[in-house]
ROVEXKOL-128231 format. One line per 4 residues: number of its first residue (from 0); their letters; for each residue y, x, z of C-alpha. Coordinates in pm, 1 decimal. Each point is the difference from the previous one (the first is absolute). Layout:
# residues N
NUM	A	Y,X,Z; ... .
END
This chain:
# residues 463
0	XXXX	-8652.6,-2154.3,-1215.3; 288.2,97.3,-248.1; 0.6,318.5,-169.5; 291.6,194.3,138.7 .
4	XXXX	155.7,373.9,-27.5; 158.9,159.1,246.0; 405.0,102.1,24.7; -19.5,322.1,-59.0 .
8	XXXX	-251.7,-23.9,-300.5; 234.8,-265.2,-177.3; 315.3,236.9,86.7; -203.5,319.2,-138.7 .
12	XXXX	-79.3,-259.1,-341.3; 412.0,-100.6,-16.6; 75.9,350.6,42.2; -294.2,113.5,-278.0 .
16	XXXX	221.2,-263.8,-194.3; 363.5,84.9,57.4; -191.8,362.0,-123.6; -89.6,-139.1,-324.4 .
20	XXXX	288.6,-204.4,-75.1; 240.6,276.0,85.3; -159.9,337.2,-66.3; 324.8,181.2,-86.3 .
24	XXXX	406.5,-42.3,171.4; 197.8,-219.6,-149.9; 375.8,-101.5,21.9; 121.3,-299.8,159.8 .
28	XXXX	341.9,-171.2,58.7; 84.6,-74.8,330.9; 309.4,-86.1,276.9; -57.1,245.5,342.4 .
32	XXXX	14.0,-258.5,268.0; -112.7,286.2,300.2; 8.3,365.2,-11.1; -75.2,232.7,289.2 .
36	XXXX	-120.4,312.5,76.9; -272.3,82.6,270.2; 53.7,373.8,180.7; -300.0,114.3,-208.4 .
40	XXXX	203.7,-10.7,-314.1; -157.3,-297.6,-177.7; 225.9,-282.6,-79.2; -112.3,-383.3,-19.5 .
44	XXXX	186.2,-257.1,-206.3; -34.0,-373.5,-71.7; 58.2,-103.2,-360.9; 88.7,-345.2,-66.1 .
48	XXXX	86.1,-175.1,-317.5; 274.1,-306.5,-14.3; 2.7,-277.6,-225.4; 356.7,31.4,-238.5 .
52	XXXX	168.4,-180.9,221.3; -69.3,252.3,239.6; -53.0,-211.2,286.0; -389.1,-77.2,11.9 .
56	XXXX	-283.2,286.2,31.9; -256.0,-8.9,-266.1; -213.1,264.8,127.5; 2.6,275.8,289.7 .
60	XXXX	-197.4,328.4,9.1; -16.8,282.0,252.3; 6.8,349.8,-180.2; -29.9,378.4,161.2 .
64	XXXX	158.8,330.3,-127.5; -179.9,270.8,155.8; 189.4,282.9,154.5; -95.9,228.7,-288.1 .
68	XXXX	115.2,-216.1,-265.7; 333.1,-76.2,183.7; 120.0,342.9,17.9; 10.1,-21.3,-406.2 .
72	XXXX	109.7,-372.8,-38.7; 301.0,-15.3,245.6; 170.3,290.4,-124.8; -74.4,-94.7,-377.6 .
76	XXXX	130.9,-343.3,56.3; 337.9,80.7,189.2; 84.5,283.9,-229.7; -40.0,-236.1,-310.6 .
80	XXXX	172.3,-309.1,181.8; 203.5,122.1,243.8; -164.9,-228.4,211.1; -239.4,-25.6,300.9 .
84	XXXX	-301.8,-229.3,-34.1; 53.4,-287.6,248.8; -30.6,-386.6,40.0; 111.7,-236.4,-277.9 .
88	XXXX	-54.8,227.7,-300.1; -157.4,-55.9,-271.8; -252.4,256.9,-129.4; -276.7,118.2,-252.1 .
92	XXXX	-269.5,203.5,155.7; -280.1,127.2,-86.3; -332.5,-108.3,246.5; -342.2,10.2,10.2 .
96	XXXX	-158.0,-335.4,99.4; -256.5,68.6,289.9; -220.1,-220.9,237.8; -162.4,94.7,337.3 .
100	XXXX	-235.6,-183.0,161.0; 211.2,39.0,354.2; 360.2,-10.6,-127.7; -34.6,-212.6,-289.6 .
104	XXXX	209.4,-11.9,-346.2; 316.5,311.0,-47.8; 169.6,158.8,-230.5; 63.9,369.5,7.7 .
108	XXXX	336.3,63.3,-194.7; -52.9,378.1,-194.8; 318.9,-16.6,-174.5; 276.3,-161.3,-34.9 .
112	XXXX	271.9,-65.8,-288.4; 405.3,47.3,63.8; 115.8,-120.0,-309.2; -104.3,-350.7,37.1 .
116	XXXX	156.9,19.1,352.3; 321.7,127.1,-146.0; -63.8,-252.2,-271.8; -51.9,-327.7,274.4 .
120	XXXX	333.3,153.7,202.8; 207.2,18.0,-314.2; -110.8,-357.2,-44.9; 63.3,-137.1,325.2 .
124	XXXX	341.7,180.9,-61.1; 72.7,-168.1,-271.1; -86.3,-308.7,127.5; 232.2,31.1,297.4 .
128	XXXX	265.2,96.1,-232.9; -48.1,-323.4,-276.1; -39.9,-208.7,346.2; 360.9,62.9,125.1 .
132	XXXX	162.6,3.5,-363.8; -140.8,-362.1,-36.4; 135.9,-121.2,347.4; 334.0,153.5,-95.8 .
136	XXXX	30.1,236.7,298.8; -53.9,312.7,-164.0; 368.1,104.0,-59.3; 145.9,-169.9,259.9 .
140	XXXX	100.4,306.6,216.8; 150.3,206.2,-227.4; 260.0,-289.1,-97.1; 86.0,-22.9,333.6 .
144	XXXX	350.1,92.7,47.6; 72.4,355.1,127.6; 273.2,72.5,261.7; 225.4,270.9,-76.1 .
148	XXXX	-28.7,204.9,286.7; -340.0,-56.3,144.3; 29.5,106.5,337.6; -269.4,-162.4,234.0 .
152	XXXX	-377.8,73.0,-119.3; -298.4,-164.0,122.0; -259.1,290.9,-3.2; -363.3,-156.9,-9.3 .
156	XXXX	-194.6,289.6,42.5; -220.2,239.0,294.4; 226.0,208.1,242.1; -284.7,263.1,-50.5 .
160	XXXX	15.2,26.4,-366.6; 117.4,285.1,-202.7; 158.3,-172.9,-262.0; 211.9,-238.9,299.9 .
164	XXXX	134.5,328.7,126.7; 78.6,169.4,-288.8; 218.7,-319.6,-128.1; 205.4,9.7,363.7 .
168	XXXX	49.4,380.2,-60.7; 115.5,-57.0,-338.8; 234.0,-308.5,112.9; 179.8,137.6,297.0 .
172	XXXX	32.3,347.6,-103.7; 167.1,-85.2,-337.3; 320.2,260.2,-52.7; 259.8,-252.9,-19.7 .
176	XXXX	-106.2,-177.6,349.2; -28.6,-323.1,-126.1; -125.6,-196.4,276.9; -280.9,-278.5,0.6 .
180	XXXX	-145.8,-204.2,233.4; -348.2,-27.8,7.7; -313.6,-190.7,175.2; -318.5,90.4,-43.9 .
184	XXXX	-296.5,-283.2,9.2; -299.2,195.7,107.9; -254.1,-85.0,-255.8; -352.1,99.4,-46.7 .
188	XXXX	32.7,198.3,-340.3; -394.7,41.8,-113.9; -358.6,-145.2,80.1; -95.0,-390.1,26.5 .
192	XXXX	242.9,-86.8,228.8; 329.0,102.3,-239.4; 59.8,-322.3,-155.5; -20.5,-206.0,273.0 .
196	XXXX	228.5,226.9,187.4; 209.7,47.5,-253.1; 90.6,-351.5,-37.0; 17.4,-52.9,330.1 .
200	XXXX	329.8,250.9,-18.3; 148.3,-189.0,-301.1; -55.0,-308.2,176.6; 205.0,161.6,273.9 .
204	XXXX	297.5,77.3,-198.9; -5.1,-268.6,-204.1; 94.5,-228.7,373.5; 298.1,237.8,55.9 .
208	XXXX	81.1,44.2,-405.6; 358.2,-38.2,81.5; -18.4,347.8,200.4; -69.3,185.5,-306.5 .
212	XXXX	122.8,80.2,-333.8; -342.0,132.5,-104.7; -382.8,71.9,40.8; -171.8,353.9,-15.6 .
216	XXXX	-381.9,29.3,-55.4; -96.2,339.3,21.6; -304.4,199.9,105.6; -95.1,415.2,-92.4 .
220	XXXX	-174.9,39.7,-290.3; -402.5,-42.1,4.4; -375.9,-123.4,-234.4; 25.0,-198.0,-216.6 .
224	XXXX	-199.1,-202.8,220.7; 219.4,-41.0,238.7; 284.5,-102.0,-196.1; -204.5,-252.2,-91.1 .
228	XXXX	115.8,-235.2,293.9; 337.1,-49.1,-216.1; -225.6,-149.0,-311.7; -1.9,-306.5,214.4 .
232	XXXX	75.2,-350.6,-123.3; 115.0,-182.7,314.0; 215.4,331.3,77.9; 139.6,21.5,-321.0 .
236	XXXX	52.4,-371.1,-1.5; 225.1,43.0,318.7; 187.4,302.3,-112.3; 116.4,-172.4,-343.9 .
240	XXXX	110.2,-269.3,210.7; 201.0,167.3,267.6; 268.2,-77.7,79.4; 200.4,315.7,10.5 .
244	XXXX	-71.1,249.8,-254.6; -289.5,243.3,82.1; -13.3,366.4,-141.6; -337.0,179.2,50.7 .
248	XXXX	-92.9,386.7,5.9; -378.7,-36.4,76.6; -1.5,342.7,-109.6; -247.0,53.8,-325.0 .
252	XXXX	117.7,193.5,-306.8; -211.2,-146.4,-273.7; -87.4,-354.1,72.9; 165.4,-303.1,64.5 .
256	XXXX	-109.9,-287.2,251.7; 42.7,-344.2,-29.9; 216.3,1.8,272.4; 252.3,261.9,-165.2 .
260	XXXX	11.1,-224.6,-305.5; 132.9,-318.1,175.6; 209.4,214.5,198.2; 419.4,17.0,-82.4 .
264	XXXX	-22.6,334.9,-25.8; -331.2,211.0,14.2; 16.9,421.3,69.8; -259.7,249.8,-29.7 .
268	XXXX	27.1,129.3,363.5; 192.2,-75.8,340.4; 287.3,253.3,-50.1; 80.1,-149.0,-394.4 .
272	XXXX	83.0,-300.0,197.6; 206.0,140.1,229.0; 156.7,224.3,-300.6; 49.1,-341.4,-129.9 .
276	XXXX	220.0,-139.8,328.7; 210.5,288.9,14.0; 51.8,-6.1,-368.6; 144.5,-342.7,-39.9 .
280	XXXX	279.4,167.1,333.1; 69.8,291.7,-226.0; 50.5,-249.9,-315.8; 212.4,-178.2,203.4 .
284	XXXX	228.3,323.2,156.3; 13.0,114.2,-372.9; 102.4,-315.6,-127.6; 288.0,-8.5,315.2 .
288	XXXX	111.0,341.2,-79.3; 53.4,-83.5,-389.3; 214.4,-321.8,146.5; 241.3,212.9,193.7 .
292	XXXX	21.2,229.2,-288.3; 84.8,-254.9,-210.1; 260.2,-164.1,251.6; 130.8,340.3,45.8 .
296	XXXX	86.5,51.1,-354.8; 130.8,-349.7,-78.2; 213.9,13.3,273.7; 128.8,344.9,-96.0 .
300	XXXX	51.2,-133.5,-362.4; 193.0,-280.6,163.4; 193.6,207.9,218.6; 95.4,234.0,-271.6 .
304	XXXX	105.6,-291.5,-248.2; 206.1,-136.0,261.0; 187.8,334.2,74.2; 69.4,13.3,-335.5 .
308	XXXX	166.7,-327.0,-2.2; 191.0,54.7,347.8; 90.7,353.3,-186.9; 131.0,-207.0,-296.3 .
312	XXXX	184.5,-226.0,226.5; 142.2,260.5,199.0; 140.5,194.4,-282.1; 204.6,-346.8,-117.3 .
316	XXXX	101.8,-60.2,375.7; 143.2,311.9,144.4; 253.7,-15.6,-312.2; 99.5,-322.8,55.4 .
320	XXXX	5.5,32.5,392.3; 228.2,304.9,-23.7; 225.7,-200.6,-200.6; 43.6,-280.5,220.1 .
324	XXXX	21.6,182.4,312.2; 288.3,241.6,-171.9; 192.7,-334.7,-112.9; -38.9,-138.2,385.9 .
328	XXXX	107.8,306.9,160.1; 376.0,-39.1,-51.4; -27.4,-315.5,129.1; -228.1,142.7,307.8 .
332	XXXX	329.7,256.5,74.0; 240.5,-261.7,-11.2; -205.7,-238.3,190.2; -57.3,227.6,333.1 .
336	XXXX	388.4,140.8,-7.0; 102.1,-366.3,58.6; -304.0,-105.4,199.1; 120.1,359.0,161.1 .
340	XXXX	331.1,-143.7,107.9; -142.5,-337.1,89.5; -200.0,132.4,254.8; 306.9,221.1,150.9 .
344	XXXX	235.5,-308.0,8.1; -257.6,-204.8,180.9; -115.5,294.0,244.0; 379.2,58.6,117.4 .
348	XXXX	2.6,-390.4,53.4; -280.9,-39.7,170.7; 85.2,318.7,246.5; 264.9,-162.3,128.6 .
352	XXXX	-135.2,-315.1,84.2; -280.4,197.8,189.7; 300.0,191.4,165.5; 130.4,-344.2,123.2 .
356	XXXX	-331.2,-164.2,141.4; -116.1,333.0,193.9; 322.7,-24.1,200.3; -28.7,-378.9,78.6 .
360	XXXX	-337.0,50.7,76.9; 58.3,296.1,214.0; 262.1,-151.3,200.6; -264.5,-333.6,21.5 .
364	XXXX	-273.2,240.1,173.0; 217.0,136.7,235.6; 148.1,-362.1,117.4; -388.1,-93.2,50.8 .
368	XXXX	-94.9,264.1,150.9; 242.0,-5.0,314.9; -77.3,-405.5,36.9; -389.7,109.6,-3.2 .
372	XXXX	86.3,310.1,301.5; 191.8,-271.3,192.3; -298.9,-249.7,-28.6; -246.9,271.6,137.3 .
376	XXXX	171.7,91.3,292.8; 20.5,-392.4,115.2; -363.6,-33.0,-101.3; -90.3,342.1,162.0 .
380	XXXX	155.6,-167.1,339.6; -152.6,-308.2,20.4; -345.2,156.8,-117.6; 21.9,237.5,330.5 .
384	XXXX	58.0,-263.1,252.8; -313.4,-255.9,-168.6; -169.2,327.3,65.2; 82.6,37.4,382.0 .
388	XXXX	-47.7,-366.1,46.7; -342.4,28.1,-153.8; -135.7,341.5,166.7; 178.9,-115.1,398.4 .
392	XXXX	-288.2,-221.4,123.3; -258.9,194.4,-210.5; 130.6,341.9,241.2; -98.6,-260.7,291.5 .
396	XXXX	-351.2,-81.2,-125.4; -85.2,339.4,-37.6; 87.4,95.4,322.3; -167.6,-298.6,168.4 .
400	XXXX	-324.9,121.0,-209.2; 39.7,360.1,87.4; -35.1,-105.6,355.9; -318.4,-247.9,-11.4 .
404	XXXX	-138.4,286.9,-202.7; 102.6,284.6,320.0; -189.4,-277.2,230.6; -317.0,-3.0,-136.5 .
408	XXXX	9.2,373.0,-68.6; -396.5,121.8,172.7; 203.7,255.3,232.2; 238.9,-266.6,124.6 .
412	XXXX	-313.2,-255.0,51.9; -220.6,273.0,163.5; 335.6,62.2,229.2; -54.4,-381.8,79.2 .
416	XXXX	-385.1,74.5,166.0; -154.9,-52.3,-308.1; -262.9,235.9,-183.7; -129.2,15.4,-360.7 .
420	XXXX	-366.6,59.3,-142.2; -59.0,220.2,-299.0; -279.4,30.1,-192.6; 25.9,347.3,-187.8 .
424	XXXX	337.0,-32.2,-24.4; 5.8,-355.8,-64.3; 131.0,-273.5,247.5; -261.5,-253.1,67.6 .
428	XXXX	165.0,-347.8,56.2; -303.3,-208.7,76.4; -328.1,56.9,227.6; -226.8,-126.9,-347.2 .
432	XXXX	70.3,292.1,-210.3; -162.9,262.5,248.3; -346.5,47.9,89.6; -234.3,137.4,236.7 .
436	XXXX	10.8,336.4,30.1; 317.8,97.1,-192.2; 224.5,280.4,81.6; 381.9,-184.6,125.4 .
440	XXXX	326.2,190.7,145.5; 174.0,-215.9,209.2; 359.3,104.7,57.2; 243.2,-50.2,252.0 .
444	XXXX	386.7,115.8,40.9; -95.9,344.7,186.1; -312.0,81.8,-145.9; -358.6,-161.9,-186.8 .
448	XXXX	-323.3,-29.0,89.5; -308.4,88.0,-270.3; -304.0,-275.5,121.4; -320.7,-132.1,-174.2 .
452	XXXX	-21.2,-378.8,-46.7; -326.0,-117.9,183.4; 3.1,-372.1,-42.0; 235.4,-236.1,-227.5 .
456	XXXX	43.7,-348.8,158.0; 217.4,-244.0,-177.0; 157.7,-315.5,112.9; -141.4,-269.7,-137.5 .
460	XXX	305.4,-216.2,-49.4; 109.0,303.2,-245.8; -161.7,55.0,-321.2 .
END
């Protein structure tokens, strides 16, 4: 039978090793691939290591920071990075290498570094940066051509955010009422979904670029951690390449993002850019105002060089004017005394002809009118007896009417033996339009009779 040991004593001999190997801490380089915290407190990581391509995993570890040692290395971390410790940074902790016969091989991270953090971040930075100089992208924005009143924005940004309603204050309240038109592209601003939903906006715009003269990025102001969503390469890469310039107010005093770099125009916070906007409408207003000054006064200085000349020439004209008109006005006198008697000679000529043709013409009017009296009184004659003619058997129609009509009169047909049916004050012609039951007068030439139909029979050869 083979010699043998049992689990637990070989695990209890691997963990009297790990003791002997590693009897103190010791610091270690390391990407976080996991990081959680349990509602005790404790948080649990999984360190990884790439190869320098960064695509393979060399190695993979699980590690522990105990509750108590947490409260000290969070805080010292973020308030020497500016930065919360989560997936897909590198750092250098400190650990102690255990072994435990039931949970195997951990680390237990003691402390923890920031510089070399800050150090990897400025790196990756850097490399971002020297990435989109090399593919010539990293000025492209800000030699896109600006339009000279930039009127519709494309906000990308959160309806909830500070910084997005401080920039809409700022824009729409501006003392000289310039007016904008605006869109907002509801964006998620912070956390691991802000570059994809970011882009997602920007995609969005770019599909209706021709709608807008420019794109906004703005967001309140916030860590340093979580401005670093705009340290992004493929988010940079697509705001250098936009195709509409892109101004950005992410909203950090101190530090400048990748983003902000690429960017046409980069401002510290929301409201700059909006100072910005109304700025270049002011420029413009100024730059009107100086034109119509300067119109004003050029054509003042033309209108005064001209009066000067009209001035001149009127000075050498009324002279000459007055001269001419005093040489012309003998001739004037002399002209209208003849033109004077002209018009006298030719009046008294005239008059008399105009004497001459209102008698002919009066004794012409009275010649027509008796022929036209005569011709009336003929026609007046002959018009009366075509009249009589006409209206003679007409007078014998009528009265041959007037008695056919005095026949069929009811009183002279009920003086015949006839009677009449009425049906509330109706007459009722045929036996079909009453029925059973019906209330009828029947009236005769001394008197009527008020009955109650009890049965309607109709001929049948009748409809």
């Amino acid at each position: 039978m083979q010699a043998y040991i049992s689990l637990y004593d070989l695990n209890r001999k691997i963990r009297e090793g790990y003791q002997q190997m590693f009897p103190a801490s010791l610091w270690i380089v390391a990407e976080i691939s996991e990081i959680r915290q349990n509602y005790n407190g404790h948080v649990y990581l999984e360190l990884i290591e790439k190869d320098p391509s960064g695509k393979q995993i060399l190695a993979r570890s699980k590690a522990t920071i105990w509750a108590g040692n947490w409260r000290s290395i969070k805080p010292y971390f973020e308030l020497n990075t500016g930065l919360e410790l989560k997936s897909e940074q590198k750092v250098l902790v400190q650990v102690s290498v255990s072994f435990h016969e039931l949970y195997g091989h951990s680390l237990n991270i003691v402390g923890i570094d920031p510089n070399y953090t800050l150090g990897d971040q400025a790196r990756k930075r850097k490399e971002i940066i020297d990435r989109l100089i090399q593919e010539g992208v990293f000025e492209m924005n800000k030699e896109m051509p600006f339009p000279d009143l930039p009127q519709r924005i494309a906000i990308v940004s959160s309806a909830t955010a500070a910084g997005y309603s401080d920039f809409m204050n700022h824009l729409f309240n501006n003392q000289k009422l310039f007016r904008f038109q605006t869109h907002l592209f509801q964006s998620i601003m912070q956390g691991d979904q802000a570059i994809d939903s970011i882009l997602r906006s920007l995609d969005t715009i770019f599909a209706e670029a021709e709608s807008f003269d420019l794109v906004v990025i703005i967001r309140g102001g916030g860590s340093k951690a979580e401005l670093s969503t705009f340290d992004n390469y493929e988010l940079a890469a697509n705001i250098a390449q936009f195709p509409l310039p892109v101004l950005t107010g992410i909203g950090h005093e101190r530090d400048e993002s990748i983003a902000d770099l690429v960017a046409y125009h980069a401002f510290k916070t929301p409201t700059a850019v909006a100072d910005y906007l109304i700025g270049i409408y002011e420029e413009h207003a100024r730059y009107l105002n100086e034109l119509k000054e300067e119109v004003m006064q050029q054509a003042n200085h033309i209108l005064q060089n001209n009066h000067r000349i009209l001035q001149r020439f009127s000075d050498r004209f009324i002279p000459t004017t007055r001269r001419i008109l005093q040489n012309h006005q003998q001739g004037l006198l002399i002209s209208r005394e003849r033109l004077k008697g002209a018009t006298q000679n030719f009046i008294r000529k005239d008059k008399t002809q105009l004497i001459q043709y209102q008698t002919k013409l009066l004794h012409q009017i009275k010649f027509f009118n008796t022929i036209q009296h005569l011709f009336l009184v003929k026609s007046s004659d002959k018009l009366k007896q075509h009249v009589l003619n006409f209206l003679q058997p007409k007078k014998m129609e009528l009265k041959h009417f007037a008695q056919h009509v005095n026949l069929v009169k009811p009183e002279n047909v009920l003086k015949k033996g006839y009677s009449l049916v009425y049906q509330e004050g109706k007459i009722i012609k045929k036996a079909g339009n009453l029925k059973a039951g019906e209330r009828i007068e029947t009236r005769f030439i001394d008197g009527s009779v008020i009955s109650i139909s009890e049965k309607i029979q109709l001929n049948p050869e009748t409809d």
